[in-house]
gemmi code that builds the backbone of each chain (N, CA, C; Angstrom):
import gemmi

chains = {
    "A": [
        ("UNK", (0.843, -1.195, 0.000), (0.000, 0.000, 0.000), (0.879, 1.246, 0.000)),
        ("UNK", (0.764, 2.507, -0.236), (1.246, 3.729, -1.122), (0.811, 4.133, 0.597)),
        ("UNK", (1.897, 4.905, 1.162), (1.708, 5.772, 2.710), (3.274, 6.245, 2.700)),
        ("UNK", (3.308, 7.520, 3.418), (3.742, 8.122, 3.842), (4.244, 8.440, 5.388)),
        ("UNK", (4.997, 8.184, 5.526), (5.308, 8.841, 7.358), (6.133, 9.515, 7.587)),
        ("UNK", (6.013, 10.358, 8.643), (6.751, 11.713, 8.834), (6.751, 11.026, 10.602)),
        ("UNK", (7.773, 10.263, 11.057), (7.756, 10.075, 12.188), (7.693, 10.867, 13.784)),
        ("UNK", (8.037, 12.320, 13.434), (7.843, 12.876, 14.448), (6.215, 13.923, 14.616)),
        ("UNK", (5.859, 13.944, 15.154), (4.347, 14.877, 14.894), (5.196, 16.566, 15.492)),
        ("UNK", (5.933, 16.574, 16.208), (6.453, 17.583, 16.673), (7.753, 18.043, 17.182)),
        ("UNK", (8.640, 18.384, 16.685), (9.705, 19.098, 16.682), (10.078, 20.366, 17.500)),
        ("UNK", (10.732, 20.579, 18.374), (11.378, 21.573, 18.991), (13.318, 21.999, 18.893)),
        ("UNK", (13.194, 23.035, 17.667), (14.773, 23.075, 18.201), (15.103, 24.904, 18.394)),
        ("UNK", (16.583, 24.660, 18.763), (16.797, 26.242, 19.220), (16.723, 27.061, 17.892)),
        ("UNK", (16.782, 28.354, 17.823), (16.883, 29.447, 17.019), (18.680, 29.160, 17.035)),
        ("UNK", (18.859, 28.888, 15.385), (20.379, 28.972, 14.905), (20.898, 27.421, 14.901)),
        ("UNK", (19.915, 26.173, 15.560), (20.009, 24.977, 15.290), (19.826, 24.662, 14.343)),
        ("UNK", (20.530, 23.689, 14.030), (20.343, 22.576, 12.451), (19.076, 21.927, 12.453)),
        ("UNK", (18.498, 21.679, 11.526), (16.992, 20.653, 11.509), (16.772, 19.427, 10.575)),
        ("UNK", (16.358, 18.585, 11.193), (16.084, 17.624, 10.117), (14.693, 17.112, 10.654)),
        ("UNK", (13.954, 16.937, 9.644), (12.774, 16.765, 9.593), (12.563, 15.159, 8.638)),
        ("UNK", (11.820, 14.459, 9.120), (12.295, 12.977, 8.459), (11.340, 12.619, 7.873)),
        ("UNK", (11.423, 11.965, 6.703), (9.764, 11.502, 5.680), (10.721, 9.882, 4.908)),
        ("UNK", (9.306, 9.172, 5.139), (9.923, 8.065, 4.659), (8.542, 7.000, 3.842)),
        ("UNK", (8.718, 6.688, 3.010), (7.329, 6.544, 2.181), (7.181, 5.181, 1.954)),
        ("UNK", (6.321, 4.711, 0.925), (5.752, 3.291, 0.227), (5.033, 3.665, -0.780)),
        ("UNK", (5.948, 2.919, -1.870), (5.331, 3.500, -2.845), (5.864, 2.556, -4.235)),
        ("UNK", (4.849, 1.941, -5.102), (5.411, 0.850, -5.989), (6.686, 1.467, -7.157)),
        ("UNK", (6.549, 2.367, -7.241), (7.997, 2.767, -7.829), (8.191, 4.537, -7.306)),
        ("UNK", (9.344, 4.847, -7.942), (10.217, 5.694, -7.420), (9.148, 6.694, -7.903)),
        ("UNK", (8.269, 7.564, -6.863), (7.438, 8.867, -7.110), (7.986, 10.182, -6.848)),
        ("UNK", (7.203, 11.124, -7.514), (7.600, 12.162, -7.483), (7.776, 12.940, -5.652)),
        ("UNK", (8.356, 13.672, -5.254), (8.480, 14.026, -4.037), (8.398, 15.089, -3.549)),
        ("UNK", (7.803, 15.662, -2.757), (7.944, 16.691, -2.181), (7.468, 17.283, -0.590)),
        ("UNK", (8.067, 18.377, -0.316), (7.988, 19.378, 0.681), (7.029, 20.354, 0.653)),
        ("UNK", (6.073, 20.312, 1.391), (5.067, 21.732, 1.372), (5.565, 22.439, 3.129)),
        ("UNK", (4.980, 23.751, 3.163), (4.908, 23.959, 4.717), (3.889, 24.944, 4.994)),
        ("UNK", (2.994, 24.811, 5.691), (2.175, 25.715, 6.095), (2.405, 26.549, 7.292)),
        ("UNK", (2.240, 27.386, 7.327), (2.583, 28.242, 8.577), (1.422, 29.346, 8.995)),
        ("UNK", (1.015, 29.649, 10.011), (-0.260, 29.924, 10.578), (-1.122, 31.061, 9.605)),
        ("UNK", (-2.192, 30.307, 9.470), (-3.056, 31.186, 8.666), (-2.959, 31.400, 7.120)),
        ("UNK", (-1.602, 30.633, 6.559), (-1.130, 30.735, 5.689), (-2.149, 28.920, 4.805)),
        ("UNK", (-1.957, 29.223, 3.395), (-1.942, 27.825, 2.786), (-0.670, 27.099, 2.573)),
        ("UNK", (-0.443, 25.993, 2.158), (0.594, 25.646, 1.781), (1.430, 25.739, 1.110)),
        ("UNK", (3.003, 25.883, 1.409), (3.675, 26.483, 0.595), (4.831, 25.290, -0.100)),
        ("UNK", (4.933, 25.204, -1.751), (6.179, 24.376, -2.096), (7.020, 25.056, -1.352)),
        ("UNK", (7.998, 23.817, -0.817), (9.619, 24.007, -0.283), (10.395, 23.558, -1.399)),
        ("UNK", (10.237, 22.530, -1.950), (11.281, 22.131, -2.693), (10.355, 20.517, -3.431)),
        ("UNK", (11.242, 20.168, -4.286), (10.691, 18.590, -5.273), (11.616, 18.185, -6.027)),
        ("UNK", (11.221, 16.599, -6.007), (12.299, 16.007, -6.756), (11.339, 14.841, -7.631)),
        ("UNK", (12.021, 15.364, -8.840), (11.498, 14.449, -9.828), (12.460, 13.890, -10.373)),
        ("UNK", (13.723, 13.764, -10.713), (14.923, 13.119, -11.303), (16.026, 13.681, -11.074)),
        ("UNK", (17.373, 13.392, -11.230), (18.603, 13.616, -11.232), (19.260, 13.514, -10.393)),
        ("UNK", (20.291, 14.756, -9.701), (20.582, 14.867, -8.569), (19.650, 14.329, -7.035)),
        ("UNK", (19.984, 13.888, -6.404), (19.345, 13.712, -5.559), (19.346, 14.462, -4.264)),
        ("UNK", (20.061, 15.158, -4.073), (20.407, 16.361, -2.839), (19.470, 17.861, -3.784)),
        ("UNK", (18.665, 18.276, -3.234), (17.742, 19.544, -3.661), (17.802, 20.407, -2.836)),
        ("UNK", (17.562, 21.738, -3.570), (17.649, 22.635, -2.960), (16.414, 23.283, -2.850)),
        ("UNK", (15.771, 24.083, -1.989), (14.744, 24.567, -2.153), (14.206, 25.987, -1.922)),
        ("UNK", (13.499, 26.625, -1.160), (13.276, 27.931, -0.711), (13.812, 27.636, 0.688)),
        ("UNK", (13.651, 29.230, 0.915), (13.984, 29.730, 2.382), (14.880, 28.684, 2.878)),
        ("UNK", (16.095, 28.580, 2.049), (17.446, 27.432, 2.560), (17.335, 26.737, 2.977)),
        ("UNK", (16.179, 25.400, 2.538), (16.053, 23.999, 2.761), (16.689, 23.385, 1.822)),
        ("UNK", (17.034, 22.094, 2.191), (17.232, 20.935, 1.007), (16.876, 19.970, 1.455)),
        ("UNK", (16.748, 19.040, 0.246), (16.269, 17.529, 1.261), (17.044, 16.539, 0.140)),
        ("UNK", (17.262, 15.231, 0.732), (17.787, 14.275, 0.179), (17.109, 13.552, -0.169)),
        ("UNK", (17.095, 12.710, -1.038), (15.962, 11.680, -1.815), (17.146, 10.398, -1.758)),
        ("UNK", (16.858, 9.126, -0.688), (17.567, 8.401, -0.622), (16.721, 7.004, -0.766)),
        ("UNK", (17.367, 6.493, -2.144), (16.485, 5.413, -2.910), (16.176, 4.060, -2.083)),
        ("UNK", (17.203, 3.763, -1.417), (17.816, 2.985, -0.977), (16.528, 2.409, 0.563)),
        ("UNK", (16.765, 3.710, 0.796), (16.326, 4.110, 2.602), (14.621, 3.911, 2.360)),
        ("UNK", (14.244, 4.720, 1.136), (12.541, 5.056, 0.829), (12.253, 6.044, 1.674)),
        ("UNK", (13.577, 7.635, 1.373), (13.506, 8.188, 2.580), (13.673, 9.791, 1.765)),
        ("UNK", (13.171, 10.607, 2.226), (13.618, 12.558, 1.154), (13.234, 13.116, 3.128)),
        ("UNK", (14.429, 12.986, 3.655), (14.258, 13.931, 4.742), (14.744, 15.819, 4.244)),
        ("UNK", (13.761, 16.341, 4.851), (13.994, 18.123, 4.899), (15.151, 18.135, 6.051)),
        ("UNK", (16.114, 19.288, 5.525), (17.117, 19.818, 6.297), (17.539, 21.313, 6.108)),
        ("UNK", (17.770, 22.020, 6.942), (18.349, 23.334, 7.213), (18.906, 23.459, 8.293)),
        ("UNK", (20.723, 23.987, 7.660), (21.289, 24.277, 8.632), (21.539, 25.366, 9.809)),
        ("UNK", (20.725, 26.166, 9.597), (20.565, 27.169, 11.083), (19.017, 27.916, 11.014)),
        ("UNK", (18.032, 27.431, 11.475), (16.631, 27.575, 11.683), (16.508, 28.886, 12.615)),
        ("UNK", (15.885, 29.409, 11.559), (15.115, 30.946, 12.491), (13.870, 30.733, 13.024)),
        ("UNK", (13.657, 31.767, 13.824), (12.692, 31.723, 14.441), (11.372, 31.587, 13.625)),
        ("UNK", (11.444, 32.409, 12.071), (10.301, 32.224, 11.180), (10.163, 31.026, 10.401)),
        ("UNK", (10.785, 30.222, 10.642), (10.642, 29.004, 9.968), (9.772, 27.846, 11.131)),
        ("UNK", (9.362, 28.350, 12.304), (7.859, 27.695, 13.129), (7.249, 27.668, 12.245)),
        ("UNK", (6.363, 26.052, 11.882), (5.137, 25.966, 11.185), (5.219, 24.895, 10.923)),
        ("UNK", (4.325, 23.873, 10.435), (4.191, 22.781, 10.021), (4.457, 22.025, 8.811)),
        ("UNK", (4.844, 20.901, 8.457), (5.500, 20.659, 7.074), (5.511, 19.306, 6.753)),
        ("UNK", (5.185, 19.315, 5.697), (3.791, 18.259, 4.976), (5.027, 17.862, 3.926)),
        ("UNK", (5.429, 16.329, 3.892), (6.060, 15.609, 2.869), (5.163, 15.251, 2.348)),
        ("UNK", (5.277, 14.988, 0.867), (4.046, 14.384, 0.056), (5.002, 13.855, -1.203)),
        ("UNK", (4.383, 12.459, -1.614), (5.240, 11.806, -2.483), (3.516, 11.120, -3.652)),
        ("UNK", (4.190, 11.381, -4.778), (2.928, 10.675, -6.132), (3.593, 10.646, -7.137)),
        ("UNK", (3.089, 9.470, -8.253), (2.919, 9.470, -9.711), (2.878, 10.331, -10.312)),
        ("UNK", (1.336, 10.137, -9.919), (0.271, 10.921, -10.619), (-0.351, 11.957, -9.504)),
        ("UNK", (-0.398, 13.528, -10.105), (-1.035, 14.758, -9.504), (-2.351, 14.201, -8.429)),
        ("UNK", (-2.915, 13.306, -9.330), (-3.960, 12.945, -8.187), (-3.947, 12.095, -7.652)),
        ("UNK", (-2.949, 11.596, -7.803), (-2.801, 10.048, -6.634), (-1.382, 10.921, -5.333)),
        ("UNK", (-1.562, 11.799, -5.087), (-0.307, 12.735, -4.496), (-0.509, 11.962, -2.757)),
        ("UNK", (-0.156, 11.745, -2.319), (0.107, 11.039, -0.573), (0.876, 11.934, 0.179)),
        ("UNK", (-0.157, 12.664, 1.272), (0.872, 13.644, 2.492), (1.012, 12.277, 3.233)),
        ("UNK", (1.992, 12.903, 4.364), (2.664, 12.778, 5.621), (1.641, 13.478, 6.591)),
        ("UNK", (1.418, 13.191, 7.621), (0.386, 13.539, 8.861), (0.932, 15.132, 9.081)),
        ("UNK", (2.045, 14.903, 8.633), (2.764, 16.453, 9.200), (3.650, 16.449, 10.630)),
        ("UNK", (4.565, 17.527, 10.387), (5.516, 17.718, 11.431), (5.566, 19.598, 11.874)),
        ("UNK", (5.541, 19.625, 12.971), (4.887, 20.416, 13.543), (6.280, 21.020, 14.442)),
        ("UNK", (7.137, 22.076, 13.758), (8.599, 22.774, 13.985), (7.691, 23.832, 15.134)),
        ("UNK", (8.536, 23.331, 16.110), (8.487, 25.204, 17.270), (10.377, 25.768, 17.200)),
        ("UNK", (10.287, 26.696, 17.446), (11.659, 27.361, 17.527), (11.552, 27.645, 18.833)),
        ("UNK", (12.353, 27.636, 19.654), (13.117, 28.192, 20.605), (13.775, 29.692, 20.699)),
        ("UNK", (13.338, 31.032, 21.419), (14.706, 31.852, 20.824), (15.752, 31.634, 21.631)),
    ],
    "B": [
        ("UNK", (-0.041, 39.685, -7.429), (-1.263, 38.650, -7.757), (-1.638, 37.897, -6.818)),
        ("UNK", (-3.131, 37.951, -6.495), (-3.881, 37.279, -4.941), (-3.597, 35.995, -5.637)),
        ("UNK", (-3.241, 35.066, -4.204), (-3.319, 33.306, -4.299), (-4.388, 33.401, -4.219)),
        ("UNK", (-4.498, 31.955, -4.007), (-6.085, 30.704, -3.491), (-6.226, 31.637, -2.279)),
        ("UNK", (-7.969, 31.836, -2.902), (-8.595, 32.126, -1.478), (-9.618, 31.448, -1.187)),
        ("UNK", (-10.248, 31.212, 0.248), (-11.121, 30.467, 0.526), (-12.012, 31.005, 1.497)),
        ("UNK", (-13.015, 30.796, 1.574), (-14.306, 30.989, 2.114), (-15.533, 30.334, 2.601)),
        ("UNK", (-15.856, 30.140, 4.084), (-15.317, 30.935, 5.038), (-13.732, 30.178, 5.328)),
        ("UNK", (-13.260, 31.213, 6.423), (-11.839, 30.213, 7.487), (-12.396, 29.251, 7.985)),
        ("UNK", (-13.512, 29.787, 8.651), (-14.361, 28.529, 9.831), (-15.632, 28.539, 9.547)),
        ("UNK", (-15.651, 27.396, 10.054), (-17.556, 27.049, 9.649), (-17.473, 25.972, 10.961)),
        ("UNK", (-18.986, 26.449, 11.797), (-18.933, 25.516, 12.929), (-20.845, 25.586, 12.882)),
        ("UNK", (-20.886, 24.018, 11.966), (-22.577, 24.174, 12.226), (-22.693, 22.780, 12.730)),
        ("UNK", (-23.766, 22.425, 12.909), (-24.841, 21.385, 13.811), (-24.820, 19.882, 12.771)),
        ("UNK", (-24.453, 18.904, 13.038), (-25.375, 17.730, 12.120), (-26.554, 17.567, 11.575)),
        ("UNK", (-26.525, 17.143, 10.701), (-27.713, 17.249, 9.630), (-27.794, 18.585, 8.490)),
        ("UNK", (-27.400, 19.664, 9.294), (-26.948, 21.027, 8.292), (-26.387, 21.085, 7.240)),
        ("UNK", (-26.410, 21.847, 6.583), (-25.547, 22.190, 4.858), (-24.896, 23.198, 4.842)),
        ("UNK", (-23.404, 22.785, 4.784), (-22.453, 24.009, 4.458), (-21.785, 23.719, 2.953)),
        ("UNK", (-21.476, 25.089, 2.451), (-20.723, 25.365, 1.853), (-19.892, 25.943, 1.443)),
        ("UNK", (-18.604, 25.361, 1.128), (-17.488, 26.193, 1.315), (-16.842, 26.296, 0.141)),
        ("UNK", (-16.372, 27.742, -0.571), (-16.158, 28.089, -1.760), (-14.629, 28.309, -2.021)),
        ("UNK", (-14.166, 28.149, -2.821), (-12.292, 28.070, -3.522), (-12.497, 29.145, -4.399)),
        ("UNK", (-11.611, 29.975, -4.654), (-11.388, 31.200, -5.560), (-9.408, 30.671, -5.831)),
        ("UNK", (-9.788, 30.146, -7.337), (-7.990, 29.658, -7.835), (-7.697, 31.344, -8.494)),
        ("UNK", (-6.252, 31.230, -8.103), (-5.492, 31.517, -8.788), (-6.014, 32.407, -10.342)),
        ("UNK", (-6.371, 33.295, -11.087), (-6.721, 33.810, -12.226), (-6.043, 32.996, -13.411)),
        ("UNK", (-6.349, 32.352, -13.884), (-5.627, 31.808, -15.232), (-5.308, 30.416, -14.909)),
        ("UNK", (-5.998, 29.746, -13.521), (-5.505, 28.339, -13.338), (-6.085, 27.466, -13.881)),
        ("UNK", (-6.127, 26.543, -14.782), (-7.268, 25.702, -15.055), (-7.447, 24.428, -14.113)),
        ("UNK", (-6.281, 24.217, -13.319), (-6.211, 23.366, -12.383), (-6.785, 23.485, -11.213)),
        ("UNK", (-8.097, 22.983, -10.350), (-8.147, 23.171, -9.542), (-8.727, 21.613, -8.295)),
        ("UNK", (-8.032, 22.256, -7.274), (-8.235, 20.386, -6.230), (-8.670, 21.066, -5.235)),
        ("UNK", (-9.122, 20.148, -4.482), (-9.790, 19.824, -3.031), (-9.283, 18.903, -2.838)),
        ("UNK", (-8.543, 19.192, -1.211), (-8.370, 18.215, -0.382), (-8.860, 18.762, 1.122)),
        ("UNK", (-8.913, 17.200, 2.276), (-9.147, 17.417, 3.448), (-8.234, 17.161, 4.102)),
        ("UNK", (-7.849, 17.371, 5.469), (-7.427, 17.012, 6.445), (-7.859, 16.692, 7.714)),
        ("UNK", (-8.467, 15.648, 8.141), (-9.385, 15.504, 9.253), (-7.654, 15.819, 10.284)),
        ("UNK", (-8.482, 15.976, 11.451), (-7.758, 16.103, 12.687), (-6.515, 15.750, 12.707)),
        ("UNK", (-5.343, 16.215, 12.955), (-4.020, 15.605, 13.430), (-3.667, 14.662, 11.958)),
        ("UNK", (-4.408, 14.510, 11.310), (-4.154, 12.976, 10.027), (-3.403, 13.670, 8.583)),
        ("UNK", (-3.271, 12.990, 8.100), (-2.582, 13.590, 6.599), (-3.361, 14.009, 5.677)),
        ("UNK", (-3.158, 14.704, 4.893), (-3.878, 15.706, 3.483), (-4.303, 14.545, 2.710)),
        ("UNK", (-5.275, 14.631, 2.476), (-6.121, 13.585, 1.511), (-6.910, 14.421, -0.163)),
        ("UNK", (-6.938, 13.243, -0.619), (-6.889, 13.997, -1.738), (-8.916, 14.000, -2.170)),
        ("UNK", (-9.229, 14.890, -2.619), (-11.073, 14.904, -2.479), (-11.293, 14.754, -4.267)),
        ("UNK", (-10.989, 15.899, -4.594), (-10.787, 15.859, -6.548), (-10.416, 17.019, -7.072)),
        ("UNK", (-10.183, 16.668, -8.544), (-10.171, 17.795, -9.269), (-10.415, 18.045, -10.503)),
        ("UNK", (-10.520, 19.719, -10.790), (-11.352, 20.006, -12.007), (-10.618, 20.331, -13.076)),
        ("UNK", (-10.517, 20.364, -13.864), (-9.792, 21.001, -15.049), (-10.914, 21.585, -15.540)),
        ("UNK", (-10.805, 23.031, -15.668), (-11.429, 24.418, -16.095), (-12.613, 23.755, -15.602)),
        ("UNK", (-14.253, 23.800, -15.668), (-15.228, 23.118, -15.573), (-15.610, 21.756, -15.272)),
        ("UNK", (-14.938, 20.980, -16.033), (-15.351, 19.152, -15.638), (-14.236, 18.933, -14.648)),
        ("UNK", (-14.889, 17.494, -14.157), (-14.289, 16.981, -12.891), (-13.264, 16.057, -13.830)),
        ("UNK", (-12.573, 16.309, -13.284), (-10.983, 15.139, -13.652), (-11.114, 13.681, -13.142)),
        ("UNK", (-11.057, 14.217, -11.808), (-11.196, 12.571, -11.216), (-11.541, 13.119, -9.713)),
        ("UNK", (-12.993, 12.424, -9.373), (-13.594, 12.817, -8.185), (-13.219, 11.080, -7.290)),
        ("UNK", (-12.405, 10.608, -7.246), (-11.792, 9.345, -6.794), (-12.277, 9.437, -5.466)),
        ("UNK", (-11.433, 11.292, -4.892), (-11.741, 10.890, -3.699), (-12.593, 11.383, -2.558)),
        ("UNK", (-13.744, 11.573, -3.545), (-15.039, 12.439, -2.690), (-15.442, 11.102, -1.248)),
        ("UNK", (-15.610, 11.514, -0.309), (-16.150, 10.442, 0.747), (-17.362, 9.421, 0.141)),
        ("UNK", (-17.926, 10.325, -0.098), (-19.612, 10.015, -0.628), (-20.759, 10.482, -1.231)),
        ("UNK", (-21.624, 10.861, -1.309), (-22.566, 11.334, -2.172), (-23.048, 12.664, -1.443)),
        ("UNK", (-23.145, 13.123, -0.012), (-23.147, 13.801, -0.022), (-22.316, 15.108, 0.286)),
        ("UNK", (-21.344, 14.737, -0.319), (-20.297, 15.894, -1.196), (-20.396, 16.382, -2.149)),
        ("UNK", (-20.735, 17.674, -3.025), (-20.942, 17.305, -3.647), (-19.978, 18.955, -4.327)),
        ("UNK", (-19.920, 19.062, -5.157), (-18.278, 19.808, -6.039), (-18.705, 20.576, -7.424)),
        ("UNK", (-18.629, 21.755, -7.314), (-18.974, 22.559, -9.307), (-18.294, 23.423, -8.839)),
        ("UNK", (-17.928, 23.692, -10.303), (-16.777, 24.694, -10.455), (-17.605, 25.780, -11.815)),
        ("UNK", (-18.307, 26.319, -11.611), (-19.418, 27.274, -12.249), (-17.941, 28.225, -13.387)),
        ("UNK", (-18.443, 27.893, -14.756), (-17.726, 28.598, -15.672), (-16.291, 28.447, -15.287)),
        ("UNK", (-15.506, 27.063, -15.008), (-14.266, 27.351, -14.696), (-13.934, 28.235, -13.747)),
        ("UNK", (-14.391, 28.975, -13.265), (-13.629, 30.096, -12.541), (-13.305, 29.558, -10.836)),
        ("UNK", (-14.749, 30.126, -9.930), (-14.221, 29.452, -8.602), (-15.087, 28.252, -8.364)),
        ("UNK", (-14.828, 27.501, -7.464), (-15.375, 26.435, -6.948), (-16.037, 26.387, -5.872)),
        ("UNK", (-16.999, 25.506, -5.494), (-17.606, 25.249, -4.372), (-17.837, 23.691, -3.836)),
        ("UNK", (-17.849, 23.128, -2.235), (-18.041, 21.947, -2.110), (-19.112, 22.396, -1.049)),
        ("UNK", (-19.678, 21.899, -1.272), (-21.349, 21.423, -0.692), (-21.023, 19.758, 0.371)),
        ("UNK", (-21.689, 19.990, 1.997), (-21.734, 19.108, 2.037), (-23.012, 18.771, 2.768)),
        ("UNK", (-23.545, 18.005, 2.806), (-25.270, 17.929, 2.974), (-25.612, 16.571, 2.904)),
        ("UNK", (-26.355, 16.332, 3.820), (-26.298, 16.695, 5.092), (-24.840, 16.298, 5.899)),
        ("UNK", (-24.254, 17.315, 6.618), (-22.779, 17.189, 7.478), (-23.183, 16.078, 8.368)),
        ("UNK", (-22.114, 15.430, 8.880), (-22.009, 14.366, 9.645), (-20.974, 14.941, 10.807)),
        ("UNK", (-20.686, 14.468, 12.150), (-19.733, 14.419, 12.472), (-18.280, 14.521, 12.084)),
        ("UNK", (-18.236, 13.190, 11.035), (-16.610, 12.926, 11.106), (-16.401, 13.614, 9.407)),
        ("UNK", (-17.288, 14.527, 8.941), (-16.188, 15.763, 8.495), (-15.918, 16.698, 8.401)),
        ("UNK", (-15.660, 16.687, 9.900), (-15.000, 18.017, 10.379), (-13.805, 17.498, 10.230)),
        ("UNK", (-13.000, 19.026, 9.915), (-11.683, 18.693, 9.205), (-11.142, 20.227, 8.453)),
        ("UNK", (-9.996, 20.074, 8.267), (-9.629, 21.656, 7.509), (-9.922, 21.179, 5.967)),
        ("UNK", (-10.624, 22.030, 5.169), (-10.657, 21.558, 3.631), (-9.517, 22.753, 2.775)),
        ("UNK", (-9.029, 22.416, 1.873), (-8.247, 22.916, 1.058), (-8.435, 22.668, -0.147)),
        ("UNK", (-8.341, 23.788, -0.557), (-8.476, 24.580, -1.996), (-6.821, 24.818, -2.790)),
        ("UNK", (-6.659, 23.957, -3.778), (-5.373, 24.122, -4.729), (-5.430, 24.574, -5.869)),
        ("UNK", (-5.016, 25.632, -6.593), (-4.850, 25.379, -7.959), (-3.351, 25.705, -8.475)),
        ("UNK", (-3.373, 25.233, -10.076), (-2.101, 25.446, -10.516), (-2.467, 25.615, -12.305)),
        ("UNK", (-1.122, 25.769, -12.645), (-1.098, 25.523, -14.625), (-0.895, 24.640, -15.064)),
        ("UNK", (-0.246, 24.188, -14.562), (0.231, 22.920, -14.273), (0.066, 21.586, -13.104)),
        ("UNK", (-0.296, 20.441, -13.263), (-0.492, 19.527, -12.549), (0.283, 19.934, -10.824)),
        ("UNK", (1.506, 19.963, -11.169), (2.619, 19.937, -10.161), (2.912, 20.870, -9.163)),
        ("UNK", (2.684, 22.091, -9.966), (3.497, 23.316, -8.945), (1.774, 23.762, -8.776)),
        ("UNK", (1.345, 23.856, -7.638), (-0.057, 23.548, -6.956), (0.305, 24.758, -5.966)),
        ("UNK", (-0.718, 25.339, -5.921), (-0.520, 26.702, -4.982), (-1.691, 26.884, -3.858)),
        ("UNK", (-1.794, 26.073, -2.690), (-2.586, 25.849, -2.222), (-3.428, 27.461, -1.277)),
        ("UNK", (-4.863, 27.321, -1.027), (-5.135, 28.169, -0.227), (-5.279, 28.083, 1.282)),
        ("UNK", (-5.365, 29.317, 2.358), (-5.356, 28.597, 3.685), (-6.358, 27.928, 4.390)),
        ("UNK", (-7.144, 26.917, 3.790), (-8.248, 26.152, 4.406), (-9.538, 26.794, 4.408)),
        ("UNK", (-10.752, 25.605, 4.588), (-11.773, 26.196, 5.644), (-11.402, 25.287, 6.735)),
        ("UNK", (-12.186, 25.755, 8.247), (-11.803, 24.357, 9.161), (-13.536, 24.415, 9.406)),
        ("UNK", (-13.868, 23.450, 9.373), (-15.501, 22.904, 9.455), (-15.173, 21.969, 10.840)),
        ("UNK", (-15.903, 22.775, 11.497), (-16.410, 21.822, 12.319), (-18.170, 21.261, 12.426)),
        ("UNK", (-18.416, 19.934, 12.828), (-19.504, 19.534, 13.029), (-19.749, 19.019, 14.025)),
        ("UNK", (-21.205, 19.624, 14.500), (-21.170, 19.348, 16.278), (-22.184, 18.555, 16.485)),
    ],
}
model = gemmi.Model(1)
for chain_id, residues in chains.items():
    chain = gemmi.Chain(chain_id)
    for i, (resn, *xyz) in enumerate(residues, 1):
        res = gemmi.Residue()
        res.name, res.seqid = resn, gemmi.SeqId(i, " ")
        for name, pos in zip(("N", "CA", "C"), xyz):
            atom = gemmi.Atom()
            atom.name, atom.element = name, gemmi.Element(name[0])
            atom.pos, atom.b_iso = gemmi.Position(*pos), 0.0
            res.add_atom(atom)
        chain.add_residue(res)
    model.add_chain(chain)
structure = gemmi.Structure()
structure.add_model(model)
structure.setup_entities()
């Protein structure tokens, strides 16, 4: 079966800490991938996607995530987290546009 | 240029009641989706329209959901009579493309 997990529901790190945010999927072949993040009051925003090549991506507001074939794994990472980067963040991996599969979500607080 | 907007934020009516909650895409999107998110759970996918017709309504709950997108432009989901279990944040996407999806910030429906 085609699922998604984002093992932590909630995240706490300091302001100027590194982050990794973890997504790890099921899925009958290698799907398209991605990062959304919502942040209060806001809709969802692309972070970043991977559809072929390189496998280390880069994305907005200085994320990247790795797409590791091996693992069945595209964890989000940034190395020094501001305080505006609190908000929630939705891995989602699909084929097809409408067959697209979130993650329950992970739920970043900052620390200052 | 205004994103996805949606209407209302909140909706908190009674069982058995009829709400409806309206999507305004993007100007020039022909792409447009609905999805839910019940409580704490992951983004699910409801359907979508390309300009006027439904693409693929796969993942409406049931019949009384019910989805038009009047002249392509904005959308509406009707649900009638509400039940309990869907309450949930609904989301409104559109794009030009399948992929790069520009979501709006929810309604959250509750049903009491």
């Amino acid at each position: 079966a085609q699922s998604v997990t984002q093992p932590d529901i909630h995240i706490t790190v300091s302001e100027g800490a590194s982050l990794e945010l973890r997504c790890n999927y099921s899925y009958g072949a290698t799907p398209y991938l991605f990062w959304y993040v919502q942040s209060p009051g806001q809709g969802l925003q692309l972070l970043l996607k991977y559809f072929s090549g390189d496998t280390l991506v880069q994305g907005i507001k200085g994320f990247e995530a790795e797409f590791k074939r091996s693992q069945s794994s595209f964890n989000l990472r940034k190395p020094s987290v501001h305080w505006s980067d609190a908000a929630e963040y939705f891995c989602a991996v699909g084929a097809r546009v409408n067959d697209m599969r979130f993650g329950a979500g992970t739920r970043l607080t900052v620390k200052p | 240029e205004a994103g996805v907007t949606q209407f209302p934020s909140h909706s908190v009516i009674e069982k058995g009641q009829t709400v409806t909650l309206r999507c305004d895409p993007i100007s020039g999107h022909d792409n447009l989706y609905w999805y839910r998110r019940v409580m704490g759970k992951e983004i699910k996918f409801l359907l979508h329209f390309v300009k006027e017709s439904k693409q693929d309504e796969s993942g409406m709950p049931n019949n009384r959901f019910l989805a038009e997108r009047t002249g392509g432009t904005y959308s509406t989901l009707k649900v009638q009579p509400a039940e309990l279990e869907d309450s949930g944040v609904y989301f409104c996407a559109s794009s030009v493309r399948g992929w790069e999806q520009f979501f709006g910030p929810g309604t959250r429906l509750t049903v009491l």
